[in-house]
C-alpha positions as a Markdown table, in Angstrom:
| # | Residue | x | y | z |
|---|---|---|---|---|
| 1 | Unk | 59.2 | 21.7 | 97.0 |
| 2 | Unk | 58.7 | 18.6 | 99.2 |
| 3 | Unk | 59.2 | 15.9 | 96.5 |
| 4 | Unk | 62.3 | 17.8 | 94.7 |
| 5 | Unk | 64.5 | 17.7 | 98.3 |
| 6 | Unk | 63.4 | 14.1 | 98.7 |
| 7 | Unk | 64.3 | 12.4 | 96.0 |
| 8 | Unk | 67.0 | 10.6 | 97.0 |
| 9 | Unk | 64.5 | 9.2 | 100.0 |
| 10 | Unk | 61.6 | 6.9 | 100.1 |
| 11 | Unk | 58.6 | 8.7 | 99.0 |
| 12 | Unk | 55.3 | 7.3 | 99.5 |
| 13 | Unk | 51.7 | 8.8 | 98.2 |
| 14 | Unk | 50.9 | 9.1 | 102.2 |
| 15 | Unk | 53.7 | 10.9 | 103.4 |
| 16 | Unk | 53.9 | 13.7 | 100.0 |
| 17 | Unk | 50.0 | 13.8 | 100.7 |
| 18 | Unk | 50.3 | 14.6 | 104.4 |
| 19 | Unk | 53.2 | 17.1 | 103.7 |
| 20 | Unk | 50.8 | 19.2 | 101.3 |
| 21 | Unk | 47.3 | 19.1 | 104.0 |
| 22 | Unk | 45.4 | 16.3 | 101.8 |
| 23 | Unk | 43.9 | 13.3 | 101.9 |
| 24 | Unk | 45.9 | 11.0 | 99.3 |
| 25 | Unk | 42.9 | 10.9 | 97.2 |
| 26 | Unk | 42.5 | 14.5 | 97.2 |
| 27 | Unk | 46.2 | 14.9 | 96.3 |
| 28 | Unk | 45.9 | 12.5 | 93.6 |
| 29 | Unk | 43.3 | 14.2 | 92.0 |
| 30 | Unk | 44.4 | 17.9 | 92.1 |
| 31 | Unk | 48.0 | 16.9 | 91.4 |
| 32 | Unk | 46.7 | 14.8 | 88.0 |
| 33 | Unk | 44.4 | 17.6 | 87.7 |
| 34 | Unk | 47.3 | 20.7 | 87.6 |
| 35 | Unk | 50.0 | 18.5 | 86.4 |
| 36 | Unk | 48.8 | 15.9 | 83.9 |
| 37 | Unk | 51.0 | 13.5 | 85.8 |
| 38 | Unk | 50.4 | 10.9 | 88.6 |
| 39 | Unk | 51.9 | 11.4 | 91.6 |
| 40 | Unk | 54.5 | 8.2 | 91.1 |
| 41 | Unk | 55.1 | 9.1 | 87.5 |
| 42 | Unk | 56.2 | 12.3 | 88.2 |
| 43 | Unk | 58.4 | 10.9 | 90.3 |
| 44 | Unk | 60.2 | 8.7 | 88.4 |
| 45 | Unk | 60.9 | 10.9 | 85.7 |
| 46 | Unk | 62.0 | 13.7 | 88.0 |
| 47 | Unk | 64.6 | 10.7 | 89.8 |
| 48 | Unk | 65.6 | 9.5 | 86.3 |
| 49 | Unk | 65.8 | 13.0 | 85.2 |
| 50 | Unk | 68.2 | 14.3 | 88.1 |
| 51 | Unk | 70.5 | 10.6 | 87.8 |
| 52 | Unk | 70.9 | 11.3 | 84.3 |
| 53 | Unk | 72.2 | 14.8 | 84.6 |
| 54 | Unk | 74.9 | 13.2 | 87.7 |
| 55 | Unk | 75.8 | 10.5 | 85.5 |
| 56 | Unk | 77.5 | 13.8 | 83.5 |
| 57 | Unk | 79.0 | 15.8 | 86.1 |
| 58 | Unk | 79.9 | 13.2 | 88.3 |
| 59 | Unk | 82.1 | 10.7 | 88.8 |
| 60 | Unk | 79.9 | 8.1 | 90.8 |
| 61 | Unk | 79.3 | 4.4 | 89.4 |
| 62 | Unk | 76.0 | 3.5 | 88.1 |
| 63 | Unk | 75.2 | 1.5 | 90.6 |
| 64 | Unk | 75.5 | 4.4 | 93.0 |
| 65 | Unk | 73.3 | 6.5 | 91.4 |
| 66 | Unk | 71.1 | 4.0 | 91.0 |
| 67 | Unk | 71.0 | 3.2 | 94.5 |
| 68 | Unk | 70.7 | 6.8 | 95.7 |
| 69 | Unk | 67.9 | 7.4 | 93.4 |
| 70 | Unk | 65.5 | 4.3 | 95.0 |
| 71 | Unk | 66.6 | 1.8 | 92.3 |
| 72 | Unk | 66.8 | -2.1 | 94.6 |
| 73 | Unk | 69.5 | -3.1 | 91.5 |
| 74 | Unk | 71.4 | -1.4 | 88.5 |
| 75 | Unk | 69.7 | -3.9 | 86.4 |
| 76 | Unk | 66.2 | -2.1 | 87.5 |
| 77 | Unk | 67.6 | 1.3 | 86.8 |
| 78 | Unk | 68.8 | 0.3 | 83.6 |
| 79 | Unk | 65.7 | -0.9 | 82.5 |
| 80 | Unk | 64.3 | 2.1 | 83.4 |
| 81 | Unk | 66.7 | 4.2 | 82.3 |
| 82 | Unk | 66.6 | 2.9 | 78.9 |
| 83 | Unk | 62.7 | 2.9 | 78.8 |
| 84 | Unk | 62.6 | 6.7 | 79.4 |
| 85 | Unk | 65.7 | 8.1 | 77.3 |
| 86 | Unk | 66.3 | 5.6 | 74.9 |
| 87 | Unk | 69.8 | 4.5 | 75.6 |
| 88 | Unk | 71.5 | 2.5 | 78.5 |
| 89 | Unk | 73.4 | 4.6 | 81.3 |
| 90 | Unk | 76.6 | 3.2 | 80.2 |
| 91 | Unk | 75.8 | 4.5 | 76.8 |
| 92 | Unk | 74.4 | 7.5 | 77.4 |
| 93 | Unk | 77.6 | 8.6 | 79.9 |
| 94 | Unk | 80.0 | 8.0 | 77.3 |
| 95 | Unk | 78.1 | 10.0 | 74.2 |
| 96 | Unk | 77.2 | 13.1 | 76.5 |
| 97 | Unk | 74.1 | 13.3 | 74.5 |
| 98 | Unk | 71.2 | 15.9 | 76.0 |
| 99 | Unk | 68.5 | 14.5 | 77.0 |
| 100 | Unk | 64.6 | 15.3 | 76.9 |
| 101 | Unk | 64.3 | 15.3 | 80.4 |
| 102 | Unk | 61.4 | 16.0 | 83.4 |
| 103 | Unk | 61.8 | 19.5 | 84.4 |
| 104 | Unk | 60.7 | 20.3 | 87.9 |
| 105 | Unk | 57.2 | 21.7 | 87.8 |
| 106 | Unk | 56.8 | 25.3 | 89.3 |
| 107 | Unk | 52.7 | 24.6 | 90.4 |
| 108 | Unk | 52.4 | 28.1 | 91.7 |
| 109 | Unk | 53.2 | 29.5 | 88.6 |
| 110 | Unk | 51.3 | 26.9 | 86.7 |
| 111 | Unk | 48.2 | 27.4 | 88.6 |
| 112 | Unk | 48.6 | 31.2 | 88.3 |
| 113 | Unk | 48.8 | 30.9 | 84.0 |
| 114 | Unk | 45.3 | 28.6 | 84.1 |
| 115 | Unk | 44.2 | 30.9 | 86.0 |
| 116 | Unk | 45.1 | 34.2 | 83.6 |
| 117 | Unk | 43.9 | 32.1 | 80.8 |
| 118 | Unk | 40.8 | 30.5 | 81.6 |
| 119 | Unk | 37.3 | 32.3 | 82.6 |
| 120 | Unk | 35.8 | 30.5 | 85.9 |
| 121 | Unk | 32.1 | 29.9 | 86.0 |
| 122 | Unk | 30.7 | 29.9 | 89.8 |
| 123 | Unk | 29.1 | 26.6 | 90.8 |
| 124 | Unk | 25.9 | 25.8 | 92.8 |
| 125 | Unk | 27.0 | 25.5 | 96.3 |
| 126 | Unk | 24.6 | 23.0 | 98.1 |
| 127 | Unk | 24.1 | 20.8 | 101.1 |
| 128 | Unk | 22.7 | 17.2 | 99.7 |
| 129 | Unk | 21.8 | 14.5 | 102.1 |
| 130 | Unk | 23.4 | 10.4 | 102.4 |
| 131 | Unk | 22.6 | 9.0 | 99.0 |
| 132 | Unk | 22.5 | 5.3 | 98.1 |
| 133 | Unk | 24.0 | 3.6 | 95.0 |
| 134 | Unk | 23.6 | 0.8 | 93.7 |
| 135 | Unk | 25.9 | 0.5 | 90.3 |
| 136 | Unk | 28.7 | -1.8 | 88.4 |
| 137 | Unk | 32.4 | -0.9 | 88.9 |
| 138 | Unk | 34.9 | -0.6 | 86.3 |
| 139 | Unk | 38.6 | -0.8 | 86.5 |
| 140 | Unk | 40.2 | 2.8 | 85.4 |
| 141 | Unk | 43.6 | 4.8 | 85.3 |
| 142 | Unk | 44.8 | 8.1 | 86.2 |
| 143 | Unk | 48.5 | 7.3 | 84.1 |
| 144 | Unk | 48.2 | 8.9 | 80.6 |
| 145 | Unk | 44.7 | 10.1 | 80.8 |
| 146 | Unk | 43.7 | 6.7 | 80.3 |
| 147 | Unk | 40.2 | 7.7 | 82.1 |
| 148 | Unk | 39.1 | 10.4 | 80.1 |
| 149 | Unk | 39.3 | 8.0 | 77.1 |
| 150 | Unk | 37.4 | 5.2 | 79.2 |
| 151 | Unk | 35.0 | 6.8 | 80.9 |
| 152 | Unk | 32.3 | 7.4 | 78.1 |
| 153 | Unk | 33.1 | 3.5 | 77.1 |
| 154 | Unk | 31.6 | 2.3 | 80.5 |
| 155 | Unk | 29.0 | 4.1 | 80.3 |
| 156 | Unk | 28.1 | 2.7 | 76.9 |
| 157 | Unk | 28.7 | -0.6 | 77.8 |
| 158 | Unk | 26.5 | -0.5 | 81.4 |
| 159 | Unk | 23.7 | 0.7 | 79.0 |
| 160 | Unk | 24.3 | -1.4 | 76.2 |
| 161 | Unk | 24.4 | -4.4 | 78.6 |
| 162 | Unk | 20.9 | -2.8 | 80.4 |
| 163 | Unk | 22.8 | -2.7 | 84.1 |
| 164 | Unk | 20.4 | -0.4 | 85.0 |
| 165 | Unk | 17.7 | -2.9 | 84.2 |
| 166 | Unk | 19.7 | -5.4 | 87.3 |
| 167 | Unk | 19.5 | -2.5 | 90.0 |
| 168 | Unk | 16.6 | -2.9 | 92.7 |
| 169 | Unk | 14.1 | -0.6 | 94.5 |
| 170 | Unk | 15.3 | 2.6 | 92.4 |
| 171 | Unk | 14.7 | 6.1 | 93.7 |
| 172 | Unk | 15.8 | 8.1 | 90.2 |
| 173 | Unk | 15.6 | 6.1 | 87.3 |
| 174 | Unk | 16.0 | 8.7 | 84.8 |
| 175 | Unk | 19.3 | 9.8 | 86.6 |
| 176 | Unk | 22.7 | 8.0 | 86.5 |
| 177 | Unk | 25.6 | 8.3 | 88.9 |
| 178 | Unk | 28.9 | 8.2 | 88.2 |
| 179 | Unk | 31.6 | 8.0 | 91.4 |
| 180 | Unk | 35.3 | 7.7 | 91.2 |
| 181 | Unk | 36.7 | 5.7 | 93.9 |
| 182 | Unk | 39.5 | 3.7 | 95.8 |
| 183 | Unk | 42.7 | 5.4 | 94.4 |
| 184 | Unk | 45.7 | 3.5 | 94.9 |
| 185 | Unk | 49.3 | 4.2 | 94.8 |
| 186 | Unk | 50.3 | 3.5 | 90.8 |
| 187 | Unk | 47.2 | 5.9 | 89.8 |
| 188 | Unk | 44.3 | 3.0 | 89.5 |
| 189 | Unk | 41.2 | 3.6 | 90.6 |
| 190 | Unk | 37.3 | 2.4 | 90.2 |
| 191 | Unk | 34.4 | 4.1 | 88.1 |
| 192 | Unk | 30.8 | 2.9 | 89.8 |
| 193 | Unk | 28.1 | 4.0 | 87.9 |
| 194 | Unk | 24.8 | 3.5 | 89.0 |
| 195 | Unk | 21.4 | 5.0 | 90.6 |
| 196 | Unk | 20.1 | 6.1 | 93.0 |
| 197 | Unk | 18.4 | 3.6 | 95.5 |
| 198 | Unk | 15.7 | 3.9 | 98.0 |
| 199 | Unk | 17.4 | 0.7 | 100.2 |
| 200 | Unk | 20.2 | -1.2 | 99.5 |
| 201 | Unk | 19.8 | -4.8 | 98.7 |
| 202 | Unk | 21.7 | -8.1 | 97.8 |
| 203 | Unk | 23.5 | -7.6 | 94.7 |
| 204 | Unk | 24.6 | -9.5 | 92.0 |
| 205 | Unk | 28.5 | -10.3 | 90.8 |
| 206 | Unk | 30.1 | -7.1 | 90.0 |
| 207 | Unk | 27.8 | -4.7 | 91.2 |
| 208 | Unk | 28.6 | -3.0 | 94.3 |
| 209 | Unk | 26.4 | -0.6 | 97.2 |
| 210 | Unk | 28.1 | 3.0 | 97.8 |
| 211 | Unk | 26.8 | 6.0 | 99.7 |
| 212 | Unk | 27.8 | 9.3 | 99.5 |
| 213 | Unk | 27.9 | 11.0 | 102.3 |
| 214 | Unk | 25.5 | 14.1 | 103.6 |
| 215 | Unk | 27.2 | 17.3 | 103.5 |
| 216 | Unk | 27.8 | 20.7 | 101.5 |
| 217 | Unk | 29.0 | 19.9 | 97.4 |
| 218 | Unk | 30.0 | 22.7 | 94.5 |
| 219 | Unk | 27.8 | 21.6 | 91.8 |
| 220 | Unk | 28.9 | 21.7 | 88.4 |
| 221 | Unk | 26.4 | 22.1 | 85.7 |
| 222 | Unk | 27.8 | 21.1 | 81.8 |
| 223 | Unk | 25.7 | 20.8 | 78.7 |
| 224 | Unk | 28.2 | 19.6 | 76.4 |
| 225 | Unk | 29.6 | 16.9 | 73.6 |
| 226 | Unk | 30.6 | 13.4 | 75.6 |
| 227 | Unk | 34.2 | 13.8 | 74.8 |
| 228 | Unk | 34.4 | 17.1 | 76.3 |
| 229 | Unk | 32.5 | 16.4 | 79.5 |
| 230 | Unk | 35.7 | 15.0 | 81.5 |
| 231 | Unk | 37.5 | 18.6 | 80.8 |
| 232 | Unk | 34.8 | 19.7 | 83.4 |
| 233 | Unk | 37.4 | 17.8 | 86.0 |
| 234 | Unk | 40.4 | 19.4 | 84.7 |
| 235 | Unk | 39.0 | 23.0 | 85.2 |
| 236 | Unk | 37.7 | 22.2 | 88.6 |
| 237 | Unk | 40.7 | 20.7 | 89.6 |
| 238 | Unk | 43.3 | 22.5 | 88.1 |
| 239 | Unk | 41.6 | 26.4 | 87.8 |
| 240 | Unk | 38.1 | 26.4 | 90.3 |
| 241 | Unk | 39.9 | 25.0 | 93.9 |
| 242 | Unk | 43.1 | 26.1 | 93.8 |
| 243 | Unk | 41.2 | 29.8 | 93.2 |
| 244 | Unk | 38.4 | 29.4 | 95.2 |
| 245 | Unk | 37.6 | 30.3 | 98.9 |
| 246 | Unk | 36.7 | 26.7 | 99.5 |
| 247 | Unk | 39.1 | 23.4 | 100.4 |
| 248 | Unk | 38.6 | 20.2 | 99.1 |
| 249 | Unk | 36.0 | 18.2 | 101.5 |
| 250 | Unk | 36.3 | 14.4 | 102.5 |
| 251 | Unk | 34.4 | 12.0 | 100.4 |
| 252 | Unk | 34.3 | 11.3 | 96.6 |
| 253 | Unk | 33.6 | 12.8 | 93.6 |
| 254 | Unk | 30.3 | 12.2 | 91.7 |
| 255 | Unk | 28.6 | 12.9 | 88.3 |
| 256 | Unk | 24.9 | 12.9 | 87.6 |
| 257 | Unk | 23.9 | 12.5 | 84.0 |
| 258 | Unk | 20.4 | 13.2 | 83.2 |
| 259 | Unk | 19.5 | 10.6 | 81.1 |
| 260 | Unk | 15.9 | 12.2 | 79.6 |
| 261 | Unk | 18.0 | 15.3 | 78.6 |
| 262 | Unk | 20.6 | 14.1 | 77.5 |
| 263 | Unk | 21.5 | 12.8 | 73.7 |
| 264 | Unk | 24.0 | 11.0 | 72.2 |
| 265 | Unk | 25.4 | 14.7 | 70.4 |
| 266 | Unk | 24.9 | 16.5 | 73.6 |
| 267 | Unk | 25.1 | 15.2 | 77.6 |
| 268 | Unk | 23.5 | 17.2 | 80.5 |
| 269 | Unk | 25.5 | 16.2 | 83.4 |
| 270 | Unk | 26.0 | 17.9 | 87.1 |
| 271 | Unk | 29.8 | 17.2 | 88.8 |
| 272 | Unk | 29.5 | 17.6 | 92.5 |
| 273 | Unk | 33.1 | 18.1 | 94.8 |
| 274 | Unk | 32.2 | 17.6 | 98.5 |
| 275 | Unk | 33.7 | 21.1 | 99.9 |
| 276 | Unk | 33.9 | 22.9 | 103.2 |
């Protein structure tokens, strides 16, 4: 695997992206998606994983290891260190104490046992034309599933607030988007959620215009409790592409939640993955 032999080497999310034949935003996505990781989390804890397991059967100083494994000081991979394990280097060196460490994960065979154990449903496949949005971002994480928890919040709070009340010349009132957005590095990302427009227009603080592009989308349809909704994006992610006869297309993902339909027990929402 790409990332195991470069360890030891500057790794950024372009480069491990490029290596693999995605976008970083598609990597990002089906790598969280399959692994439950971020990309740079991963990362670490496979680095601090590997320099704890030379700091037994090897002579070198800390500060070596430190520096082979991307650390700029030994006082940064001590910190570190400690965070993740618990004790200091030093420390841990001298007990010869296992450690609960980051296993290298096999994604072939990982992809192969979600796809043994899980029964795939075939989406829509459809071509949609450019759609305009108008819609409020929010500030979101991949790291520790922090999105799945935050998601169904923002919502709340753009109807609570009446956001939808702010947006001008709507084309779909009863339907709201939701578009994930401008991933970066340390797995942060934005959550728009919005409607569809007819024009775009001056906005006010906060919210944003964002069109989707034209072109041909899987379409997910889910009928289902709000807590369980953003599982849809694990299965698509983790079980549907990797299986399917269909790559991963350029542009962003989007949700559609029919608001008349929907209740506060039960939302009817469409997921749509640009493909080709």
């Amino acid at each position: 695997m790409f990332m195991e032999d470069q360890l030891q080497e500057p790794l950024s999310l372009e480069v491990i992206a490029m290596e693999a034949g995605f976008s970083v935003y598609h990597f990002q996505r089906i790598f969280h998606a399959i692994s439950g990781f971020t990309v740079q989390e991963y990362i670490r804890k496979r680095r601090l994983s590997v320099a704890a397991a030379e700091l037994l059967v090897t002579k070198k100083t800390v500060l070596d290891i430190a520096v082979s494994y991307q650390y700029g000081s030994q006082e940064a991979f001590t910190r570190a260190f400690s965070s993740y394990f618990g004790a200091t280097p030093a420390k841990y060196r001298k007990r010869q104490q296992p450690l609960v460490s980051q296993h290298p994960i096999d994604f072939i065979a990982l992809t192969a046992n979600i796809r043994g154990g899980l029964n795939m449903y075939k989406p829509d496949i459809v071509e949609l034309p450019a759609i305009r949005i108008i819609g409020y971002n929010y500030a979101t994480n991949l790291n520790n599933e922090l999105y799945f928890e935050e998601i169904p919040g923002f919502y709340g709070h753009f109807g609570s607030n009446e956001y939808f009340m702010r947006i001008p010349n709507k084309a779909r009132p009863a339907f709201a988007y939701g578009i994930s957005h401008s991933f970066h590095e340390d797995g942060a990302f934005s959550f728009l959620i919005g409607e569809e427009v007819t024009a775009f227009a001056e906005v006010e603080e906060g919210f944003a215009c964002f069109e989707l592009p034209a072109g041909k989308y899987a379409a997910f349809r889910n009928s289902s409790m709000p807590e369980l909704g953003q599982n849809t994006w694990k299965y698509i992610y983790g079980t549907w592409l990797p299986n399917s006869n269909y790559e991963r297309g350029e542009g962003p993902d989007f949700e559609v939640t029919d608001v008349m339909n929907s209740t506060p027990e039960k939302i009817s929402m469409t997921v749509y993955i640009p493909i080709h």
